[in-house]
C-alpha positions in Angstrom: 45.5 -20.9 -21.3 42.2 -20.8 -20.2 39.4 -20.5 -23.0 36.3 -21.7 -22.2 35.2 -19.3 -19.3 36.9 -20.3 -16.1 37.9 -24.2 -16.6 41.3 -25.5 -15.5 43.3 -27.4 -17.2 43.5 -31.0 -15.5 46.1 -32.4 -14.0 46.8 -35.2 -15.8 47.2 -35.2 -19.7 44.2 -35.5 -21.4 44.2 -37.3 -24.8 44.0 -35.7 -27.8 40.3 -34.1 -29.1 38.8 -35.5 -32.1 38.9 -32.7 -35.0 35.8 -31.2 -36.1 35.3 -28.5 -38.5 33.6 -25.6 -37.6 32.6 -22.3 -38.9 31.8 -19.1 -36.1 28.3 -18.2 -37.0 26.1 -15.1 -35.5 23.6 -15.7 -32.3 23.8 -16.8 -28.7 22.8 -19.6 -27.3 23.0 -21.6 -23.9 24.3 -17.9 -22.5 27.3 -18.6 -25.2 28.6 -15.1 -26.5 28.3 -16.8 -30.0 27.9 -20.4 -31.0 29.4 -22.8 -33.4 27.8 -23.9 -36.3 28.8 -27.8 -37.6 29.4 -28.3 -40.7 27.1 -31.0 -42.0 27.4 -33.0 -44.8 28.4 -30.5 -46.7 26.1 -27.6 -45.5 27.4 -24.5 -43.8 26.2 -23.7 -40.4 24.2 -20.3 -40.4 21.5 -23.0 -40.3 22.4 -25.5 -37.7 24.2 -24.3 -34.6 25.4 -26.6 -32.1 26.9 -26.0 -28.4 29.9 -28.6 -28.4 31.5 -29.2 -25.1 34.7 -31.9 -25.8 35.5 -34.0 -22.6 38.2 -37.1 -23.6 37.2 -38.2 -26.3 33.4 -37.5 -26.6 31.6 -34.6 -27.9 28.3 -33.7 -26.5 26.0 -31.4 -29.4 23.2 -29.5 -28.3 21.4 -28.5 -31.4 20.0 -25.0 -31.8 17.6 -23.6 -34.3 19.4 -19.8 -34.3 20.0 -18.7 -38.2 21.8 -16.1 -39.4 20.8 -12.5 -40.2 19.4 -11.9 -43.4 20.2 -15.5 -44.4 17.1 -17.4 -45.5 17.2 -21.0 -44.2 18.2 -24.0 -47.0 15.2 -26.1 -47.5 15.3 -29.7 -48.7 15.6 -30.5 -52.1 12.5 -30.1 -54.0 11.3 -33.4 -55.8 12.1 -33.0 -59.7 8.9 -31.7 -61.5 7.4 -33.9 -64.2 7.7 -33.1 -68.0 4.9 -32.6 -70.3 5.5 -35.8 -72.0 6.0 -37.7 -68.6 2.1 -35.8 -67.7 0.9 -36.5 -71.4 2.2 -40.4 -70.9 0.2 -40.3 -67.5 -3.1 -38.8 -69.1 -2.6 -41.9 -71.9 -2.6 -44.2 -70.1 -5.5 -43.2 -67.5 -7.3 -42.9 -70.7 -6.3 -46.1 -72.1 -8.1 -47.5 -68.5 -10.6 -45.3 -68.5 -13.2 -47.7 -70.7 -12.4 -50.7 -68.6 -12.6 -48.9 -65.3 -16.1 -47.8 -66.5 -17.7 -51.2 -67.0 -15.9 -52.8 -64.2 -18.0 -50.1 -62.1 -21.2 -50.8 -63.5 -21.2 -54.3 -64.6 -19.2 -55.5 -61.1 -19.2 -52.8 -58.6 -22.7 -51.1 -58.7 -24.6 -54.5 -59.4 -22.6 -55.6 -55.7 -23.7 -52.5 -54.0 -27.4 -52.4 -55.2 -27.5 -56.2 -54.0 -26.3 -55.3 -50.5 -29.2 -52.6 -50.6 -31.6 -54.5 -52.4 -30.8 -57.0 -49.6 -32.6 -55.2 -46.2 -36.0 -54.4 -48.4 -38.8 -56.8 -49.0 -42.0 -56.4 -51.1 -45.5 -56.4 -49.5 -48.6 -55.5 -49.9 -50.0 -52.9 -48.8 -53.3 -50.9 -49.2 -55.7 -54.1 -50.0 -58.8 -54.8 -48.6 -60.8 -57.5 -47.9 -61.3 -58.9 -51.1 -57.4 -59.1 -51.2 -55.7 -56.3 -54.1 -53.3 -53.9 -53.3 -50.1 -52.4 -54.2 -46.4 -53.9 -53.9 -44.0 -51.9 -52.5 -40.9 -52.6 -51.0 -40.3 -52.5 -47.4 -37.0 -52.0 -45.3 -37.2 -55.0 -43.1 -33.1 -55.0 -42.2 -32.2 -58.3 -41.8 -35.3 -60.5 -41.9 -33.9 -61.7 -45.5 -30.5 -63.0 -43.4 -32.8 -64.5 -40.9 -35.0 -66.4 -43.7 -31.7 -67.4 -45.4 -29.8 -69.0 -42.7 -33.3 -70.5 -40.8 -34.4 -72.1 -44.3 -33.8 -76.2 -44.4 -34.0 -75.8 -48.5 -30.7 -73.2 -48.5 -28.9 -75.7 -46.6 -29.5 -78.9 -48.3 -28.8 -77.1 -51.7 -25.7 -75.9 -49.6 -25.0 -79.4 -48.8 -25.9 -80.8 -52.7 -22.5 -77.9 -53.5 -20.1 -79.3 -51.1 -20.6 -82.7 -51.9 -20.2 -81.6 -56.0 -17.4 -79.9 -55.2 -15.3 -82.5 -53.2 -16.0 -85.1 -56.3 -15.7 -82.8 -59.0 -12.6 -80.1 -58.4 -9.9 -82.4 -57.3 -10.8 -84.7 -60.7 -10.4 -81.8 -62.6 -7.7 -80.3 -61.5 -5.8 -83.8 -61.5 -6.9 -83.9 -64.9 -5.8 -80.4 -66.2 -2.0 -81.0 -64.4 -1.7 -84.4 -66.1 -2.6 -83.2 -69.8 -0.5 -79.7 -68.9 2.6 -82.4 -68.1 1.8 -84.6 -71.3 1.7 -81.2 -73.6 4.8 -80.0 -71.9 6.9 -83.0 -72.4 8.7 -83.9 -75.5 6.5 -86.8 -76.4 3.7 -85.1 -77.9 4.1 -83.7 -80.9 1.9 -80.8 -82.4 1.5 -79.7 -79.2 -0.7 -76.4 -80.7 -3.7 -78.8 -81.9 -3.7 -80.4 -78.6 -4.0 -76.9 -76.6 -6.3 -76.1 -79.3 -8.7 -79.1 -78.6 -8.5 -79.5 -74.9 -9.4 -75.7 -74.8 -12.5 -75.6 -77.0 -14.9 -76.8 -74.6 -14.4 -73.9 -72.5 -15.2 -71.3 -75.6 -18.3 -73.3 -75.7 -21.3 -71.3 -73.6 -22.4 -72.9 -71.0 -25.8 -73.2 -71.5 -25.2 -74.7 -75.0 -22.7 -76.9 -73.2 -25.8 -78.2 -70.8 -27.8 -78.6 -73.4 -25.6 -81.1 -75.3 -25.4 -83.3 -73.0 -28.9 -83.3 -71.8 -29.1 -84.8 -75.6 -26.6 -87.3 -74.6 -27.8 -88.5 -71.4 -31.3 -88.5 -72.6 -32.3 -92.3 -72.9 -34.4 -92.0 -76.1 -32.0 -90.0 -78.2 -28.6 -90.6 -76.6 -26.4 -92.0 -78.3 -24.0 -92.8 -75.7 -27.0 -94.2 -73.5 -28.0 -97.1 -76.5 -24.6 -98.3 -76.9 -24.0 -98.8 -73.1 -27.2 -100.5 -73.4 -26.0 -102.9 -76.5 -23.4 -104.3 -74.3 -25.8 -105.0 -71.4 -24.7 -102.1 -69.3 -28.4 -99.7 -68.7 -27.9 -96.3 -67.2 -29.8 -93.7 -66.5 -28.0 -90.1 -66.0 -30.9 -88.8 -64.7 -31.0 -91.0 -61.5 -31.1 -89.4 -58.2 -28.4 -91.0 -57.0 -26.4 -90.2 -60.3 -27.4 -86.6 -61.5 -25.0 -84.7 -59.6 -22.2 -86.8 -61.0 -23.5 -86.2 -64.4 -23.6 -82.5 -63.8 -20.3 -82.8 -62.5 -19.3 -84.4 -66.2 -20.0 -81.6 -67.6 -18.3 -78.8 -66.1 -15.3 -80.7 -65.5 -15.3 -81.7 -69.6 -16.0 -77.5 -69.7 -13.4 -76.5 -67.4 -10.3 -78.7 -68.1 -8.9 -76.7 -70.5 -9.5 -74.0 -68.7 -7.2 -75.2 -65.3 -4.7 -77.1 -68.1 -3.8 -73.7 -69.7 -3.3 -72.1 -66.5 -0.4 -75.2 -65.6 0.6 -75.3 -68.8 2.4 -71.5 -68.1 3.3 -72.3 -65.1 4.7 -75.6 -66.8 7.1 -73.3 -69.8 8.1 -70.9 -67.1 10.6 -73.3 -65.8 13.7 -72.5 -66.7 15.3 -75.6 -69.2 18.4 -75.3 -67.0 17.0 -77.8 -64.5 15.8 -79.7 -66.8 18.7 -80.2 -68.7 20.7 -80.2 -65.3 18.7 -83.2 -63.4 19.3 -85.3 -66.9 22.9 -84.6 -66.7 22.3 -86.3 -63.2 20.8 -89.0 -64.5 17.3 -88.1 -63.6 14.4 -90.1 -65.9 11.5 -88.3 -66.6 9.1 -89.6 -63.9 11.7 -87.6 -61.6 11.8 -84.7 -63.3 7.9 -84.4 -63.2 7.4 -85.2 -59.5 10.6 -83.7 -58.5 10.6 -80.5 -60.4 7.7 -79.9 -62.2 5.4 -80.7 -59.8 6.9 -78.3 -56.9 7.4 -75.8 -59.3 3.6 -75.6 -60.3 1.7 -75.0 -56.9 1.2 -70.9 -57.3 -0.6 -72.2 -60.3 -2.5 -74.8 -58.6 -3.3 -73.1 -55.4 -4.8 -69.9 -58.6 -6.9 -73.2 -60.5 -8.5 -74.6 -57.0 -9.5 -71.1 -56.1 -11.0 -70.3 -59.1 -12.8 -73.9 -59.3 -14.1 -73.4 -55.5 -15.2 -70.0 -56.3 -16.9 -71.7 -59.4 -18.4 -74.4 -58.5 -20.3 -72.6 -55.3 -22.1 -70.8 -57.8 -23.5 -74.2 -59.9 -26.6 -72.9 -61.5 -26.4 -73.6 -65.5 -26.3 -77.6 -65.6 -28.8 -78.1 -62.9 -31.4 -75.5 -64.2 -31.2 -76.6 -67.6 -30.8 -80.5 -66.4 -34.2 -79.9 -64.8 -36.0 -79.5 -67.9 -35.6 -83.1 -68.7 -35.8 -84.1 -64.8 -38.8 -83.5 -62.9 -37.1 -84.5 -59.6 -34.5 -81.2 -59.9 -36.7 -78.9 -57.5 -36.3 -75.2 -58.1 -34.0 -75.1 -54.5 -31.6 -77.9 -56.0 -28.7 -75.0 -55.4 -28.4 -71.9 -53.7 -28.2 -70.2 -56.8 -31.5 -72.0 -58.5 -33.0 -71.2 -55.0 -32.1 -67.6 -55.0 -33.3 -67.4 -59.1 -36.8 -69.0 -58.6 -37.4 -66.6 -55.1 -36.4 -63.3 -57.9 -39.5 -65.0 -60.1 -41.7 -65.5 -57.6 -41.8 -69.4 -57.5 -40.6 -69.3 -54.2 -41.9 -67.7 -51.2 -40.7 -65.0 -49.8 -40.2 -63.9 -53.0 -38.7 -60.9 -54.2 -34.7 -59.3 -54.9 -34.3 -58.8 -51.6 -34.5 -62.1 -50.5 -32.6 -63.4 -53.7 -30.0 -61.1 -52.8 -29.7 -62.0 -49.3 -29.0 -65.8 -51.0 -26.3 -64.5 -53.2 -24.7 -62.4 -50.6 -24.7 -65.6 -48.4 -23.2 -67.6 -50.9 -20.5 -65.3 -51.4 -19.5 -65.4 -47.6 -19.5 -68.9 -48.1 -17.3 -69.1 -50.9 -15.2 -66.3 -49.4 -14.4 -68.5 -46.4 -13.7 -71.8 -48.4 -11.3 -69.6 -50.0 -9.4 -68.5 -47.0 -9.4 -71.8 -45.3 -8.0 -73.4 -48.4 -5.5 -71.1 -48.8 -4.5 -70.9 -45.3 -4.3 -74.7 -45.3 -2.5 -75.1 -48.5 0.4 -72.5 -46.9 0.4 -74.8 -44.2 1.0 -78.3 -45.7 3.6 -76.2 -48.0 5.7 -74.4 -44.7 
């Protein structure tokens, strides 16, 4: 028989209709004296209704957004609401962050912030007459400071002074931290605590007090180190122009190797002893297992130690400013940093924070794109 308003049956058999399950909800739609709600995973159809016109073996659904009478609609399930002792955890633990989030603000995020402000102001003087006087008060100049950093020859020769330092001094270090982080980690040193112990200390040591050791040792009255290179004929002088920056170099690399050699030494004792243990049963020696496993399994931890030494090393200010109390010949520009120091006192003209600041900002653009490059060439070498 006929049941869908007026549509013959076809001539030739048609295959059989896919099931579906169905429950006769209230409504019209489509002209339809009622229409069929689907059941859906589950839920009942007062609150979906569907057209459904079969044809071989496809069903075409035409959804409709008619509900039932007197039937409020299901809504999704509501997310689970939180305990008191999940929202007492929560309120620990923000207050547990709470002291730290506060001094990272004002010792880190604020002193950034006035800098960038500080930066666009300049101080002049204003209301003197011709016997000179007046008062100082700082004036928005936007970005004359910029303009004074970039144009000045001294900026870029202390610039150039920090790039050469840092091509001779990183790489020695951080060959030097991997080697003693792969000595300590082997099985041939023994007491491996003092070792860590003593290879770290230099870095717990300030580093002013640091500088000023070894301006006592290359100092060629006093130094000890200086009169017995001298008994054997050998005469050197640390404070040399062609020789200083290597001496400065000296001594944040004999600050900072501890340092980069802790951070390889954990990346070092998170290999699992499985390969080690593994690659012997191969018949690996130990030079293999250092280049061949060690060694690949360290560079997150070298990629972190050059980062931290570029980022380092761009801001070289202790060992030159303290150097140049026993050197004439270290100007106050020697380094962007010394350069941006002496124009906060006054030695240099313009002088002032906003110009300082415009020298540290800079610098931190600087280092900010040394980082990038490095890391986007270090990615590359290692695809």
């Amino acid at each position: 028989s006929d049941h869908s308003g007026g549509l013959k049956t076809p001539a030739h058999p048609r295959p059989p209709m896919p099931r579906i399950t169905i429950a006769k909800g209230r409504g019209t739609y489509s002209g339809l004296p009622y229409c069929l709600g689907v059941l859906l995973q589950g839920r009942c159809g007062p609150c979906y209704c569907f057209t459904v016109l079969c044809k071989d073996r496809f069903c075409i659904m035409t959804a409709s957004t008619t509900q039932a009478k007197g039937k409020a609609p299901r809504r999704a399930a509501a997310k689970p609401k939180r305990s008191g002792a999940q929202k007492r955890e929560n309120r620990t633990g923000w207050a547990f962050m709470a002291p730290f989030a506060v001094l990272f603000a004002f010792v880190f995020i604020l002193p950034i912030i006035w800098a960038i402000y500080s930066s666009f102001f300049r101080q002049v003087t204003e209301g003197g007459g011709a016997y000179g006087g007046g008062e100082l008060v700082n004036k928005f100049v936007g970005f004359q400071n910029f303009q004074y950093v970039i144009t000045s020859g001294n900026f870029w020769s202390g610039v150039g002074r920090v790039l050469v330092y840092t091509l001779i001094q990183v790489p020695i270090m951080i060959i030097a931290a991997l080697a003693l982080a792969i000595v300590i980690d082997s099985f041939v040193v023994k007491h491996v605590t003092g070792f860590r112990l003593g290879y770290f200390l230099p870095y717990a040591i300030p580093g002013v007090v640091a500088s000023i050791i070894w301006v006592y040792l290359y100092n060629g009255q006093i130094s000890p180190i200086v009169k017995g290179l001298a008994a054997i004929g050998v005469n050197v002088d640390f404070f040399n122009k062609n020789i200083v920056l290597g001496s400065m170099a000296n001594i944040t690399t004999w600050t900072f190797t501890g340092y980069n050699m802790l951070i390889f030494l954990a990346a070092l004792q998170a290999i699992p002893h499985d390969l080690y243990e593994a690659a012997r049963i191969d018949g690996a020696n130990g030079w293999q297992i250092a280049t061949k496993i060690k060694l690949p399994n360290v560079r997150g931890a070298a990629l972190l130690a050059m980062l931290l030494s570029i980022v380092g090393t761009i801001q070289l200010f202790n060992e030159p400013q303290i150097m140049s109390t026993a050197d004439p010949g270290i100007s106050k520009s020697y380094t962007p940093m010394m350069m941006a120091m002496s124009t906060s006192q006054g030695s240099i003209t313009p002088s002032g924070d906003g110009p300082a600041s415009a020298i540290a900002i800079v610098m931190a653009l600087i280092a900010g794109v040394l980082a990038v490059l490095y890391t986007l060439a270090e990615r590359k070498v290692n695809e």
